[in-house]
N, C-alpha and C positions, 0 to 999 in steps of 0.2 A: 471453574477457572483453570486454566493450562497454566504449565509450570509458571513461573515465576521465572524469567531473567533478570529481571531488573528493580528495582524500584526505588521511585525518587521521590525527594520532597519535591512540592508546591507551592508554597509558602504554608498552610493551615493543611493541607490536604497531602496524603500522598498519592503518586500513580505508579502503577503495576504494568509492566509489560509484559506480555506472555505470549506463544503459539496459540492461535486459535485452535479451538475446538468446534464440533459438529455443534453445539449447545450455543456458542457464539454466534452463528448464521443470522439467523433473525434480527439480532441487537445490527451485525453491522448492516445488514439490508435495510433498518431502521434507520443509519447513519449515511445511507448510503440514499435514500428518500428527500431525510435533511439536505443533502448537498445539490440535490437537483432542485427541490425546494429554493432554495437561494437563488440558483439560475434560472427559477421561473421556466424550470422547462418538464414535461410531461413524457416519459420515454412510453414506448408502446406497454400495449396490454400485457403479454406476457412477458413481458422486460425481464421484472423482478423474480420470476420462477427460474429462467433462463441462467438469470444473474446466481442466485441460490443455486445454481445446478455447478455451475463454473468454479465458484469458490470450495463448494464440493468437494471434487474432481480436485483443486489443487492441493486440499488439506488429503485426500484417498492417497495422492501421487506423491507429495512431499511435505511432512507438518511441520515442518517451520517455515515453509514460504507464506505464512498466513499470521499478521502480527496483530496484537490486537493490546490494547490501553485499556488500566481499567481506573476505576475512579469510586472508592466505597461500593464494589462489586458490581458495577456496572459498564459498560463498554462507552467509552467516549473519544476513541478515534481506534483505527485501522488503518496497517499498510497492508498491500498484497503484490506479490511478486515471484516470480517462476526462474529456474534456471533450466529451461527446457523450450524453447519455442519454434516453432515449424511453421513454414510457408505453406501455402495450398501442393506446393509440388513434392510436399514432404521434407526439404533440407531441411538439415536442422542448424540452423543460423547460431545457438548458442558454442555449437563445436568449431564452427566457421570464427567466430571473434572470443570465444569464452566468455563469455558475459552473463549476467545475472541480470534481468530485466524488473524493475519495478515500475507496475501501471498504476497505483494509486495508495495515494496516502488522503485522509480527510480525517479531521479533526471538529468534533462538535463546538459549534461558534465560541463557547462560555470557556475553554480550555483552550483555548488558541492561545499563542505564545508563554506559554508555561512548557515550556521544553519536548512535550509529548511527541512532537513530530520528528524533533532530531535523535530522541529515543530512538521510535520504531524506524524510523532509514535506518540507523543504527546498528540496529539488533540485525534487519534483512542483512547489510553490508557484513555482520561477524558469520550471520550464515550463508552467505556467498563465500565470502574467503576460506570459510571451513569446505565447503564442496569445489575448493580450489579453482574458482571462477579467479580471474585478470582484473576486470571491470564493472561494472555498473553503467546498463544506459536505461533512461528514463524520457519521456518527453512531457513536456510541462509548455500549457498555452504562453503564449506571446501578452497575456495581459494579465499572467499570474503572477503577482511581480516579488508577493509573499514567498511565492513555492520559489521563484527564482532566489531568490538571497539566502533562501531555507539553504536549498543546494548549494548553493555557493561557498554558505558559511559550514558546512559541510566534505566541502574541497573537492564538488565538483565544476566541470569547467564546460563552457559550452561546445558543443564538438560538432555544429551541423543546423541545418533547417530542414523543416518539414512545411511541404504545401499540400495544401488540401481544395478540392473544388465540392462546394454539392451540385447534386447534378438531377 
């Protein structure tokens, strides 16, 4: 388990917040199965290698952009989030706006609204502000309406739309 930042009751149970570790990868790939699971959706074959390569990479380049929940020594949610990110043409868009990006937070169904989710934005938000990041932006679907009030009740504010086509 990675340090300890935090830890809360649950009513019977507590949870553990911590920086992932390389030992975590698995469990959230696990949790990260479960969520696609839900949305009944099948990402390609080498998704999940791909996906395990990424989070990698972010725990090599910076370990605390990689949060992870624990629950009687077990991983049951994950946030992940970089203050670093680059366009294809190279900018680097974090120094353009100073922001701290978080792409995903997922919480194992059975733990849902037991606090865990506004822990880890949380804990990402105290390591932004520590590496002197301004903001936070994040994009959350149009029919997540959990994740929206999450953030909200968290005191962020809607700042934009994004369109998307497949094509």
């Amino acid at each position: 388990m990675g340090r300890v930042e935090k830890s809360r009751d649950m009513g019977k149970k507590m949870f553990k917040i911590c920086n992932a570790t390389n030992k975590d990868i698995p469990q959230i790939t696990d949790l990260k199965r479960c969520w696609y699971n839900e949305w009944d959706y099948s990402p390609p074959d080498n998704y999940y290698q791909v996906y395990e390569d990424t989070i990698l990479g972010l725990l090599e380049s910076n370990t605390e952009s990689v949060k992870v929940a624990y629950v009687n020594n077990a991983v049951v949610g994950y946030a992940i989030g970089c203050s670093k990110l680059y366009n294809e043409s190279g900018v680097c868009m974090d120094i353009v706006f100073d922001v701290g990006y978080i792409f995903e937070v997922y919480i194992k169904q059975e733990f849902r609204t037991k606090g865990i989710a506004k822990a880890l934005l949380e804990s990402l938000e105290n390591h932004f502000k520590e590496s002197g990041k301004k903001s936070i932006f994040g994009i959350i679907y149009v029919w997540n309406k959990e994740a929206q009030m999450l953030v909200e009740s968290c005191g962020w504010k809607l700042s934009g739309q994004t369109y998307s086509k497949r094509i």
